[in-house]
LONUSE-816000 format. One record per residue (C-alpha): x, y, z; residue in one letter; residue number from 1. Coordinates in steps of 0.001 Angstrom, whole numbers, plus 524288, in hexadecimal, padded with zeros to 5 digits. Layout:
BEGIN
+-------+-------+-------+---+-----+
!  east ! north !    up ! r !   k !
+-------+-------+-------+---+-----+
!     X !     Y !     Z ! A ! NUM !
...
+-------+-------+-------+---+-----+
//
This chain:
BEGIN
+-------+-------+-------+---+-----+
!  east ! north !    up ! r !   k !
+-------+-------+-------+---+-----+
! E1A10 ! 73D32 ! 92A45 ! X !   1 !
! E15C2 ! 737A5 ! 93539 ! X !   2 !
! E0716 ! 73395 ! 930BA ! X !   3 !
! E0DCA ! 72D9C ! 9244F ! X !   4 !
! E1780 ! 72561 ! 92BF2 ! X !   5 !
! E0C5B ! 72028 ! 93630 ! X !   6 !
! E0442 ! 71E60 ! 92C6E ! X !   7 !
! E0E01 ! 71561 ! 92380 ! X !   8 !
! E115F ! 71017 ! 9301A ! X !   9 !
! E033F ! 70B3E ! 9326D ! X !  10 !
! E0242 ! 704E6 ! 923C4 ! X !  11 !
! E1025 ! 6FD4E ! 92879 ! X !  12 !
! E0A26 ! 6F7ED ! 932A9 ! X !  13 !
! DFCCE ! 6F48C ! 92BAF ! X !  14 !
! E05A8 ! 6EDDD ! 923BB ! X !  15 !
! E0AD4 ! 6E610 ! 92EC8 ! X !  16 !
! E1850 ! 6EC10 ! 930D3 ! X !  17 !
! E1CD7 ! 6EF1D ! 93EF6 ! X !  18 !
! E1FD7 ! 6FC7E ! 942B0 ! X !  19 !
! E2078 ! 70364 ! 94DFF ! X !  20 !
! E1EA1 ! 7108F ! 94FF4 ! X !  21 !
! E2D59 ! 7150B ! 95107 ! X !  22 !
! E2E58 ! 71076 ! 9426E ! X !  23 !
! E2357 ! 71909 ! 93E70 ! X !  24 !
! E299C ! 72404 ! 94529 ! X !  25 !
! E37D2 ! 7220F ! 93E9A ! X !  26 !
! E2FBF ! 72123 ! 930F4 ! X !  27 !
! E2834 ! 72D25 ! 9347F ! X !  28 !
! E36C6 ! 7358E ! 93746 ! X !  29 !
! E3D5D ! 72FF9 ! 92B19 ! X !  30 !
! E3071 ! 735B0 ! 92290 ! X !  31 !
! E329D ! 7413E ! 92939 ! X !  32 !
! E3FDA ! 7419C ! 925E4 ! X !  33 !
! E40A0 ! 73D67 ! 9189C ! X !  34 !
! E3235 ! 7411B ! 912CB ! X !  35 !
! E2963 ! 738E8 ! 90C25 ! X !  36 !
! E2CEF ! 73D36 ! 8FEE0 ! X !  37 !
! E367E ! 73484 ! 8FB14 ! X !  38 !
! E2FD4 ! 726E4 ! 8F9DE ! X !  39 !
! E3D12 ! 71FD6 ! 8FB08 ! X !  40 !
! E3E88 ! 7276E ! 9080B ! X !  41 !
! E3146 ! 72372 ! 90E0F ! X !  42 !
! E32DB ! 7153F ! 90A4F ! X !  43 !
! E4042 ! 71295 ! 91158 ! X !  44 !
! E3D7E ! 71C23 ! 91DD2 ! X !  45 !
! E30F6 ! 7139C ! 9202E ! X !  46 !
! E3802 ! 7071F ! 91B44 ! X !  47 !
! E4234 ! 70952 ! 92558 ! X !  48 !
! E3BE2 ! 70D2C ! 93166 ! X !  49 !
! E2E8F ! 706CE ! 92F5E ! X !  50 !
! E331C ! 6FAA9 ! 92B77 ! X !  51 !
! E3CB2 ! 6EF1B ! 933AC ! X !  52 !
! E3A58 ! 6E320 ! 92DAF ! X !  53 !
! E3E44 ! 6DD8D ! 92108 ! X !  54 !
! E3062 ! 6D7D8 ! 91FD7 ! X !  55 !
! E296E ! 6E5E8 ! 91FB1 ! X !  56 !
! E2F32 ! 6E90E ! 91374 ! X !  57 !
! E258D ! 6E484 ! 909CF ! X !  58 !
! E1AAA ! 6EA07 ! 912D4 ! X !  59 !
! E217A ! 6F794 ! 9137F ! X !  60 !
! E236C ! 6F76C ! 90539 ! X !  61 !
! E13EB ! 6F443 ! 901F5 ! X !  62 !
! E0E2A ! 7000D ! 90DD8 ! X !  63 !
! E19DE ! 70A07 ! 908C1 ! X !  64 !
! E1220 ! 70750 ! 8FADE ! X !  65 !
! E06A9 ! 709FF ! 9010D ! X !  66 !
! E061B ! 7152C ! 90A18 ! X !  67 !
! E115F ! 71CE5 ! 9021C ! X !  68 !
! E0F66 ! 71915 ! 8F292 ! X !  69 !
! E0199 ! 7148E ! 8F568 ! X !  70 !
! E0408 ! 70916 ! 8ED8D ! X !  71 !
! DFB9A ! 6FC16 ! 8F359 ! X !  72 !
! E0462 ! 6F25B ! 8EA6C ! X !  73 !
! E0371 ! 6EBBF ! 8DC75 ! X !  74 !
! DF9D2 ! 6E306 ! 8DE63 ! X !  75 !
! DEC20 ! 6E5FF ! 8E592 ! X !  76 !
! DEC46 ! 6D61C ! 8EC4B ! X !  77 !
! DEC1E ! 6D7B9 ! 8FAD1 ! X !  78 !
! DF595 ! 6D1DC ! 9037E ! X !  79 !
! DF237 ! 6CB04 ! 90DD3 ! X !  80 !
! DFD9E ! 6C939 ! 9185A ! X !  81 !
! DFF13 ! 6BAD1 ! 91AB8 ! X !  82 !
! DF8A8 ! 6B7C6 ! 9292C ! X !  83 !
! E0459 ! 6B615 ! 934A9 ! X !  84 !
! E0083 ! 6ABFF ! 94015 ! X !  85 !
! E0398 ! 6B50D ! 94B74 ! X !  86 !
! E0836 ! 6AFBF ! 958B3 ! X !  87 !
! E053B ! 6B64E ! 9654D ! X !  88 !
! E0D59 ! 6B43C ! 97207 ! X !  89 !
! E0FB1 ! 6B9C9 ! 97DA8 ! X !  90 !
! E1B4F ! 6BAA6 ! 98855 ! X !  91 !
! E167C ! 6B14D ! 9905E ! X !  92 !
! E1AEB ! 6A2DB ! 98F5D ! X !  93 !
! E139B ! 698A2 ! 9863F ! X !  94 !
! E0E53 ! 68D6A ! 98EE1 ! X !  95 !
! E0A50 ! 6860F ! 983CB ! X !  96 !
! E12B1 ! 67DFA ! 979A1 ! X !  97 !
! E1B7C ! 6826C ! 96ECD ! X !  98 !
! E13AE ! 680C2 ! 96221 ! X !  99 !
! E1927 ! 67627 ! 958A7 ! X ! 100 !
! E25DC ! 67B82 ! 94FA9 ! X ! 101 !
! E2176 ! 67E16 ! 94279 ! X ! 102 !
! E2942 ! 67CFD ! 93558 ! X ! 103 !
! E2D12 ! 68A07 ! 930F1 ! X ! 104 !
! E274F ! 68775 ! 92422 ! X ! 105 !
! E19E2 ! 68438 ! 92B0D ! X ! 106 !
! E1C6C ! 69190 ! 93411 ! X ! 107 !
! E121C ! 69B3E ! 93150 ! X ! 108 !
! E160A ! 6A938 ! 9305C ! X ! 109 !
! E12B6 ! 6B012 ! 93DF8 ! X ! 110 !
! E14FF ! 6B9CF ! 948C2 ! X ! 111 !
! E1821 ! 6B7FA ! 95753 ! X ! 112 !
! E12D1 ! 6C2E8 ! 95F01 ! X ! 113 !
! E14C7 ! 6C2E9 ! 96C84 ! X ! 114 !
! E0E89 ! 6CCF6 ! 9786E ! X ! 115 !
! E13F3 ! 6D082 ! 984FB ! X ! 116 !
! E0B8D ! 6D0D8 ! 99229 ! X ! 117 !
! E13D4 ! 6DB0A ! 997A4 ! X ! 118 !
! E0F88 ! 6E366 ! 98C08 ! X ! 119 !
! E028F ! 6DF5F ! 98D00 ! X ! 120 !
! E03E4 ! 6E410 ! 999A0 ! X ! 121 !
! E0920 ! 6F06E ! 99822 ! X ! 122 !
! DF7E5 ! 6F41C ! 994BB ! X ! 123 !
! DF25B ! 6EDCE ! 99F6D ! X ! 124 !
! DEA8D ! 6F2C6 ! 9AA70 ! X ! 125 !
! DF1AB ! 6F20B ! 9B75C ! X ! 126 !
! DE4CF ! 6ED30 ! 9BE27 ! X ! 127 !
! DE450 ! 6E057 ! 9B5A7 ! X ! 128 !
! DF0BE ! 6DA6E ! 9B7E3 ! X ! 129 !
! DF408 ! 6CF79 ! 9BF29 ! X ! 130 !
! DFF82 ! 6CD2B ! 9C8DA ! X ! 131 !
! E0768 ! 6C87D ! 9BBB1 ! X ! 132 !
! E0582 ! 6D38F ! 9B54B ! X ! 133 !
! E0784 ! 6DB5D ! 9C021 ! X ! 134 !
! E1631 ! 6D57F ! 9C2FC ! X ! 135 !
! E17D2 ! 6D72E ! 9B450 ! X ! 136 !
! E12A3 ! 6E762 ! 9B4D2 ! X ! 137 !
! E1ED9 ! 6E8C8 ! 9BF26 ! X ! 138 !
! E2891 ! 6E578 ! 9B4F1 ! X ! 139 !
! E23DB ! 6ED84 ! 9AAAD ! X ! 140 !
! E22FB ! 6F92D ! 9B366 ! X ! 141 !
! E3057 ! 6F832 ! 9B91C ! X ! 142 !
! E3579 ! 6F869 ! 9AAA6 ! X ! 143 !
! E2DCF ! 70678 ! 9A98C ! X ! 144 !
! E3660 ! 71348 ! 9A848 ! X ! 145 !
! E3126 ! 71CB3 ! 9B27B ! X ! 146 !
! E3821 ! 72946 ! 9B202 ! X ! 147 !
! E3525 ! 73496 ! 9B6EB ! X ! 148 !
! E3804 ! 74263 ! 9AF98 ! X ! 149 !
! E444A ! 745FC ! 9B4C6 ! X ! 150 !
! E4676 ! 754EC ! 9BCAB ! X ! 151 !
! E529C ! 75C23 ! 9BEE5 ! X ! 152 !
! E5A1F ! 75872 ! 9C95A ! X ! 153 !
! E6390 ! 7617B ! 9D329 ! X ! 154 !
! E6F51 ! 75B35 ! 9CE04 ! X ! 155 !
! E7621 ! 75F0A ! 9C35E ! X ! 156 !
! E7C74 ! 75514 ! 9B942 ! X ! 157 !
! E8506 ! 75781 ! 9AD28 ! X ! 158 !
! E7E2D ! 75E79 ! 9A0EA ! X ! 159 !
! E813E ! 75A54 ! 9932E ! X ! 160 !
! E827B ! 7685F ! 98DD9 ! X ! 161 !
! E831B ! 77630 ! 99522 ! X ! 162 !
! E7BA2 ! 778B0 ! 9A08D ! X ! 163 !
! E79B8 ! 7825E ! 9A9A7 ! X ! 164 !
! E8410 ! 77CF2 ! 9B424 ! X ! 165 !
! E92A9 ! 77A0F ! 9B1AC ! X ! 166 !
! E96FF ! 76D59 ! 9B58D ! X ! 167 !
! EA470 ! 77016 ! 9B9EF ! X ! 168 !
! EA8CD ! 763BC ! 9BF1D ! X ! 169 !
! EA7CF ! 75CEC ! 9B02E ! X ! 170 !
! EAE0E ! 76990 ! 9AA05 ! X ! 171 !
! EBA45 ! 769E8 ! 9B2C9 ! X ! 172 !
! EBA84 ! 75BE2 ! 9B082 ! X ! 173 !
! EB928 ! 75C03 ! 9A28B ! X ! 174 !
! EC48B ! 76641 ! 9A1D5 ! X ! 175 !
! ECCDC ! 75FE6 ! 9A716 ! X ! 176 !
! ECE0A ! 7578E ! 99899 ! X ! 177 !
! ED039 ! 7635A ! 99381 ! X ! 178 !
! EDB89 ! 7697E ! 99A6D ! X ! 179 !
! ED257 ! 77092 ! 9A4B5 ! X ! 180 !
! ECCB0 ! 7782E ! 99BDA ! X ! 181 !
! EBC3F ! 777CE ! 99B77 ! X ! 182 !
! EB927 ! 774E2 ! 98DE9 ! X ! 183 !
! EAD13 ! 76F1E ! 98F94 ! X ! 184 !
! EA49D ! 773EB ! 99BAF ! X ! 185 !
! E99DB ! 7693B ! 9A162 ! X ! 186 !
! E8CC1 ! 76D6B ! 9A736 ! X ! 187 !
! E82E9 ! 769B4 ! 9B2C6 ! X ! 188 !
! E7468 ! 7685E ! 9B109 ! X ! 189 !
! E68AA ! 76580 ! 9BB91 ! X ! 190 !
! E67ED ! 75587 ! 9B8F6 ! X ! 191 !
! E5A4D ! 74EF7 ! 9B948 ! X ! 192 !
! E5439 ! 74480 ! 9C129 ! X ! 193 !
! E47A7 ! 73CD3 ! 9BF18 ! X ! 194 !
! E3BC8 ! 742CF ! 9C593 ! X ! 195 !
! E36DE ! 73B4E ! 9D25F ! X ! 196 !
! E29D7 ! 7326B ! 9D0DD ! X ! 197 !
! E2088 ! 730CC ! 9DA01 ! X ! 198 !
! E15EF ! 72645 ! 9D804 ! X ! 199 !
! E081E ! 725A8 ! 9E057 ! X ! 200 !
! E0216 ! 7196E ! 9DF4E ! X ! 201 !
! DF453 ! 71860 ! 9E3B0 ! X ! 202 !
! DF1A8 ! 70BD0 ! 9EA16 ! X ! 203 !
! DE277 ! 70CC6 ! 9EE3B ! X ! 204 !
! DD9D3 ! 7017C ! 9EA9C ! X ! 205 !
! DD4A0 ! 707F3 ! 9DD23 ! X ! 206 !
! DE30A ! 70771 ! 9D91D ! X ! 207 !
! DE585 ! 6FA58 ! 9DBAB ! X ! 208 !
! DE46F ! 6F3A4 ! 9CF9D ! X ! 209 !
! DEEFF ! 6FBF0 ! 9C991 ! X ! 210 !
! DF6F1 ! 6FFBA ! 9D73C ! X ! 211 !
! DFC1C ! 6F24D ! 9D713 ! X ! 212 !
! E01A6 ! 6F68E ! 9C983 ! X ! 213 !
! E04A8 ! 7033C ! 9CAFB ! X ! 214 !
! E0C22 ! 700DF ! 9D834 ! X ! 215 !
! E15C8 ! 6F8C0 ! 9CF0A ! X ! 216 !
! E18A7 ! 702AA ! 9C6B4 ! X ! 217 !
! E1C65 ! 70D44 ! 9D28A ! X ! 218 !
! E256A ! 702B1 ! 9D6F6 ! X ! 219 !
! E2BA4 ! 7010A ! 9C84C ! X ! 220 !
! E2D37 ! 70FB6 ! 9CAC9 ! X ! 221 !
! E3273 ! 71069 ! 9D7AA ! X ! 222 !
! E3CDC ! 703E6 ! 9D5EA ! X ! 223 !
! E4269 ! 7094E ! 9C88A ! X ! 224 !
! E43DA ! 71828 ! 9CC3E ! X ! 225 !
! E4AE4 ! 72003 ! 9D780 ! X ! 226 !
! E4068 ! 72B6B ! 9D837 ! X ! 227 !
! E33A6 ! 72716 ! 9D9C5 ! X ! 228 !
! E2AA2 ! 7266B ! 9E5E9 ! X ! 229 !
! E1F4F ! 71D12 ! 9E69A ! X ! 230 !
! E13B3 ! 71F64 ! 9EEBD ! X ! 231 !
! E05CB ! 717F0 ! 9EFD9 ! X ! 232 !
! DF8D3 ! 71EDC ! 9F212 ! X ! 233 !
! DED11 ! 71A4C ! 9F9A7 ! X ! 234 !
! DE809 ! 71E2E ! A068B ! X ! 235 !
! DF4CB ! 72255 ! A095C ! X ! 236 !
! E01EE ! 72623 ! A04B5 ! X ! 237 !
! E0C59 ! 71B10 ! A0239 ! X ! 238 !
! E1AEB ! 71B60 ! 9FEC3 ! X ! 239 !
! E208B ! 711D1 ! 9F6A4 ! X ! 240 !
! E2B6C ! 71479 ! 9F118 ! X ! 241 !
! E3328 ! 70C1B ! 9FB14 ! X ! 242 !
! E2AF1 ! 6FFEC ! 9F887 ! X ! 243 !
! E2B3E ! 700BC ! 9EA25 ! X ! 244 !
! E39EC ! 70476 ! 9E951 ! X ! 245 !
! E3CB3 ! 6F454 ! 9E868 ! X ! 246 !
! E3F55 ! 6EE4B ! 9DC6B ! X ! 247 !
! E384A ! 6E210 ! 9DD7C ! X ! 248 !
! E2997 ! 6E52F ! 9D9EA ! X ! 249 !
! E2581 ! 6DAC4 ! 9E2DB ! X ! 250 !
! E2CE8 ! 6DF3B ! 9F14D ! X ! 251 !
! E28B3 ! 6ED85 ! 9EB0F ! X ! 252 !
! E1B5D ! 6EA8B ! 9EA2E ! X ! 253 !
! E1AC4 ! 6E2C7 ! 9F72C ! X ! 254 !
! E212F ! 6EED2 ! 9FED5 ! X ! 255 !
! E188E ! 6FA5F ! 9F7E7 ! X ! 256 !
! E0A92 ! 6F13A ! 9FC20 ! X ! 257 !
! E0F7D ! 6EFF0 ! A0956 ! X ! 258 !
! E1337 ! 6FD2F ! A0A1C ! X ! 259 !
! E04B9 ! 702E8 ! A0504 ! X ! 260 !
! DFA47 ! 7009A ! A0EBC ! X ! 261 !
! DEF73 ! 7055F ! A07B5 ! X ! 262 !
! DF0B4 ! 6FF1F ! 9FB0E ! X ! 263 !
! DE412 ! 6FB3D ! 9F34F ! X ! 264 !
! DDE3D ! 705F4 ! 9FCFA ! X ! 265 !
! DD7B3 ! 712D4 ! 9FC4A ! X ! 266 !
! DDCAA ! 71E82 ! 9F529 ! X ! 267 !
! DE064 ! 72CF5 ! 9F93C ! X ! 268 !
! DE7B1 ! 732CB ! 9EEE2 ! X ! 269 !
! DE767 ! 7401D ! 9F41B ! X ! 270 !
! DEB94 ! 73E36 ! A01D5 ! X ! 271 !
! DF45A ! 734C7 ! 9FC2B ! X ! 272 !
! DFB52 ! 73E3E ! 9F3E0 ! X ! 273 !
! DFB9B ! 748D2 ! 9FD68 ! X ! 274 !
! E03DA ! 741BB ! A0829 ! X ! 275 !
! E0CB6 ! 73FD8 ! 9FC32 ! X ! 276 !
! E0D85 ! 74DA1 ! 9FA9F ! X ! 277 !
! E0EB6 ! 74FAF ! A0899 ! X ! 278 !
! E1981 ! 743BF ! A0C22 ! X ! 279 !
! E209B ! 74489 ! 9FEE1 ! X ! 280 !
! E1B2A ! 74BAB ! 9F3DB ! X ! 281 !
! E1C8C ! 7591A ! 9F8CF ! X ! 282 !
! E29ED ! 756E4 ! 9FF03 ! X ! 283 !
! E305C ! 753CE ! 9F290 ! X ! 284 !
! E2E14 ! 7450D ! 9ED46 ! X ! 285 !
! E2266 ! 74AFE ! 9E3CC ! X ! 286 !
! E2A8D ! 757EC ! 9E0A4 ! X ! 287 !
! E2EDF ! 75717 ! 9D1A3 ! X ! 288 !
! E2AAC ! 74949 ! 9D0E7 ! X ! 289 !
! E20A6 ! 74120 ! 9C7E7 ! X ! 290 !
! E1673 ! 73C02 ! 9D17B ! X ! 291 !
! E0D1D ! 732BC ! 9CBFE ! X ! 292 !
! DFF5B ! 72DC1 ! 9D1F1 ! X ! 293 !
! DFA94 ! 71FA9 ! 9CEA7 ! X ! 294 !
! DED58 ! 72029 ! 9D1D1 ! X ! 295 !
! DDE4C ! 71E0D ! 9CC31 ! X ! 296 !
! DDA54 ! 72A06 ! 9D3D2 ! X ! 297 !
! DD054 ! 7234D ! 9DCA4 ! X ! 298 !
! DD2E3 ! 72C1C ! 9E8B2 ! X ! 299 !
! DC89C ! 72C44 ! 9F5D5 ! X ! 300 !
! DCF42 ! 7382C ! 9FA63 ! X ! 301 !
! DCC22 ! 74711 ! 9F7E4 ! X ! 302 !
! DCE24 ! 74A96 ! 9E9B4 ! X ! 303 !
! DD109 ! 75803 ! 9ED7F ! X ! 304 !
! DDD7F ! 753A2 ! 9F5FB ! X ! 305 !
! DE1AB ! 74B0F ! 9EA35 ! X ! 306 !
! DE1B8 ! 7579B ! 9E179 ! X ! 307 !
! DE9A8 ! 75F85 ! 9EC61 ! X ! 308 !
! DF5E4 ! 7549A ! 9EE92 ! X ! 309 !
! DF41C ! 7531E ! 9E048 ! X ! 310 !
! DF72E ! 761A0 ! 9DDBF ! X ! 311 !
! E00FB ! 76114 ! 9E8BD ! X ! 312 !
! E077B ! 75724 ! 9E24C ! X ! 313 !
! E0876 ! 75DAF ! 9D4EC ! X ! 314 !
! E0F05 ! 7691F ! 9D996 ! X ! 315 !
! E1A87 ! 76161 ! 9DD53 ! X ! 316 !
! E1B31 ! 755FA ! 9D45D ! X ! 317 !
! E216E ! 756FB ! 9C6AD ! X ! 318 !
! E153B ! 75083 ! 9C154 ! X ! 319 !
! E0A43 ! 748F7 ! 9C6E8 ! X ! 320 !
! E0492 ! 73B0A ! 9BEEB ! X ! 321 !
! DF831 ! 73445 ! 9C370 ! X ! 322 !
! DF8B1 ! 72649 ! 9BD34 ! X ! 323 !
! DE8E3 ! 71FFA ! 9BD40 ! X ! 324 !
! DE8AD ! 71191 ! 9B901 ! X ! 325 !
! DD9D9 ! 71646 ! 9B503 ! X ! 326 !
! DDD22 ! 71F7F ! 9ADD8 ! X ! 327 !
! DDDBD ! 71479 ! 9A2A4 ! X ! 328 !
! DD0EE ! 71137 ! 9A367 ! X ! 329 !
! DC60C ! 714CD ! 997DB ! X ! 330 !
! DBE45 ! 72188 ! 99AD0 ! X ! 331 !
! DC637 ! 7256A ! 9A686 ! X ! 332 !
! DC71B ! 73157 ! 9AD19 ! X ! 333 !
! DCC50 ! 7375E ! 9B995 ! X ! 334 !
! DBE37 ! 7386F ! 9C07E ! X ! 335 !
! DC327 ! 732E3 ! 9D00D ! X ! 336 !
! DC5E4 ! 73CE5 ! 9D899 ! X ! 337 !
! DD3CA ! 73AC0 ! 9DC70 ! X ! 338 !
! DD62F ! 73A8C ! 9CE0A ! X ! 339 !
! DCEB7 ! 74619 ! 9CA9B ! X ! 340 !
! DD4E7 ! 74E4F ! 9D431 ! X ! 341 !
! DE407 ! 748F1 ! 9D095 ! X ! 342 !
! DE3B5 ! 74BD5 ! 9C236 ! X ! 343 !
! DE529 ! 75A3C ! 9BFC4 ! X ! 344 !
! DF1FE ! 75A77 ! 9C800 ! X ! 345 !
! DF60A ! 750EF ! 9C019 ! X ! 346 !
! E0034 ! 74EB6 ! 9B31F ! X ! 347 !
! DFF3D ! 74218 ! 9AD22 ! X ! 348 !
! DF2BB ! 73A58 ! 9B0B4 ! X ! 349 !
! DF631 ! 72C35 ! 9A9F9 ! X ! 350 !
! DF16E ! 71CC3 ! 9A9F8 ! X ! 351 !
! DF7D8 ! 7130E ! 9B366 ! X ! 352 !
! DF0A8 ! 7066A ! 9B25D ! X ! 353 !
! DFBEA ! 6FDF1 ! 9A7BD ! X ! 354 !
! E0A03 ! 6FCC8 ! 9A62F ! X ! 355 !
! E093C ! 7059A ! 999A9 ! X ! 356 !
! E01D5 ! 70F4F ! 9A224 ! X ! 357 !
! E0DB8 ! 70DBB ! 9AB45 ! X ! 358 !
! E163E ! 70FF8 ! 99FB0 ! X ! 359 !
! E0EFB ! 71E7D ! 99AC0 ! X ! 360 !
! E1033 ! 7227E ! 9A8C4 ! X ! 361 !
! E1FF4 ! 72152 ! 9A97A ! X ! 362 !
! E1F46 ! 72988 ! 99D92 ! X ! 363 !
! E15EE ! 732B3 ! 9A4CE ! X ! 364 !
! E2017 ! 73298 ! 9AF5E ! X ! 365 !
! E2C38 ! 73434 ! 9A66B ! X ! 366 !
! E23D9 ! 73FE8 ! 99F1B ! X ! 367 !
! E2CC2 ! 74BF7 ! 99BFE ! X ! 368 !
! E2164 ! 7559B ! 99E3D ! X ! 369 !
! E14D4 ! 75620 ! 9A485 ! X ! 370 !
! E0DB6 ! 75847 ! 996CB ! X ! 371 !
! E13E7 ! 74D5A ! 99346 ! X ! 372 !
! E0D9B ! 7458E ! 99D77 ! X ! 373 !
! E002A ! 74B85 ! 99CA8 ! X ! 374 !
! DFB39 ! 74640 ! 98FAD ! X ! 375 !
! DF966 ! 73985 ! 99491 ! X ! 376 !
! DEEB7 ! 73F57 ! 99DC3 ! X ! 377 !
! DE9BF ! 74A40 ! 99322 ! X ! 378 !
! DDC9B ! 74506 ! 991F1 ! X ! 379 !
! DDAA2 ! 741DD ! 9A1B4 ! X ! 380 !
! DDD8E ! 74FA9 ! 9A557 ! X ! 381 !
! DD4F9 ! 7549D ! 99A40 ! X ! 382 !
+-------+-------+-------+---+-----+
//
């Protein structure tokens, strides 16, 4: 059912009707419901969830002839679709003049497409923006949904059905509608909170053409969430949690490069990471959390260390990302040394150089189960 449905869905759209691909999935269920036997069925399952606009009829009539009673039409004289002038704009405001009003007799037919930068955007490599685009990125990543997966929590909150612990404070209330007699018992159950996050930012000079990025999107994260922890990597190990806990991007920004010293300076990830496990990792900020590393793996210290805090790291953390704006790039693979030696402690290795790459790493983040997260980074580990 489902090759026949994308497949009729592809003729529609050769045929020029818009569909999306939550019409070809509603198509696909109602063939699986109601078989393709029944010819009457098949035409008015696909008529109504293929089809939204009056003027698709008479298309959806001629490829239902085709693909199902492989019919091509009466007559064997081709028709040509009649050409449509098609304007292009974007968001941005027109400097020039309005053309001239036209008659609508003298009105030729046409469509008025129109593109948004932000979208355009969304693709683009953090190293070639400018300082609009950059001011632009900050909006679209405080819009982004970063949640963590959640973990159970000491206290206890009401359960919908029976659980293991009584909740005597609701039952005695609750009898007391019915004379003082119990009829309906209430239960406790361990409640959930969201997992802490803990984001590494590397900050050396072979980062700097996406750290200016990046460094906006662990502010995003620390200004719209209670439990996260932001740190910055280079020579030496930097909290920043403080400075990027403002809401205005620009005071944020201004606080966290004042606060770094070594920014656009050299890198050791390894020495780096293990006063984090030292000062806070091992004490209990890392314990059950989601730490992530933004870094290209560039590293001038001793692989070997790396690998240790790495592994140190991983024994306490609920799961470790590394997020490589390289990663992205054709024919790439994990040959520097820092990056070598991080991978195999690893679960989710994943891009970081767009806003969409941004985007695939809150789902990474938000991931119910490590196996989950791994198939992004299948063919890395491999």
């Amino acid at each position: 059912m489902a090759r026949i449905a994308v497949g009729f869905g592809r003729l529609l759209r050769g045929c020029g009707v818009t569909l999306p691909i939550s019409s070809t999935l509603a198509f696909r269920e109602a063939l699986s419901t109601l078989g393709v036997e029944d010819r009457d069925h098949v035409y008015w399952a696909g008529r109504s969830t293929l089809i939204h606009r009056p003027e698709d009829h008479d298309l959806y009539d001629k490829a239902f002839a085709v693909f199902w009673e492989q019919r091509t039409g009466s007559t064997t004289e081709e028709i040509t679709p009649e050409p449509l002038r098609i304007t292009i704009a974007t968001d941005a405001p027109d400097d020039g003049e309005d053309p001239p009003a036209q008659d609508d007799s003298e009105r030729e037919p046409s469509i008025d497409l129109r593109f948004s930068a932000a979208e355009i955007l969304r693709h683009k490599d953090f190293a070639t923006y400018d300082a609009e685009e950059m001011a632009l990125s900050q909006q679209l990543m405080a819009q982004m949904r970063l949640v963590s997966t959640p973990r159970n929590s000491l206290r206890l909150s009401s359960a919908t059905g029976r659980a293991p612990r009584p909740d005597l404070r609701r039952t005695v209330r609750a009898s007391l509608r019915a004379g003082g007699e119990p009829m309906r018992r209430h239960w406790r159950e361990p409640g959930v909170r969201p997992r802490r996050l803990v984001l590494l930012l590397d900050v050396s000079g072979s980062m700097d053409p996406y750290a200016r990025a990046l460094v906006r999107f662990v502010h995003a994260a620390v200004a719209g969430r209670q439990r996260v922890e932001a740190f910055a990597l280079g020579t030496r190990l930097t909290r920043l949690t403080r400075e990027l806990s403002s809401r205005d991007p620009d005071t944020a920004m201004a606080q966290a490069s004042a606060r770094v010293p070594d920014w656009n300076g050299g890198t050791r990830l390894g020495e780096g990471i293990g006063r984090f496990n030292d000062e806070w990792g091992q004490r209990g900020m890392a314990r059950g959390a989601v730490v992530v590393i933004m870094s290209d793996g560039w590293d001038r210290g001793d692989p070997e260390v790396l690998s240790e805090q790495m592994q140190r790291l991983k024994r306490v953390a609920h799961r470790l990302i590394w997020v490589n704006p390289l990663k992205v790039t054709p024919g790439y693979a994990p040959l520097a040394r820092g990056m070598a030696a991080a991978l195999p402690h690893l679960d989710a290795f994943v891009e970081g150089h767009s806003i969409s790459a941004m985007e695939e790493l809150c789902a990474v983040i938000s991931a119910p189960s490590i196996a989950t997260m791994r198939t992004g980074s299948e063919g890395i580990r491999k």
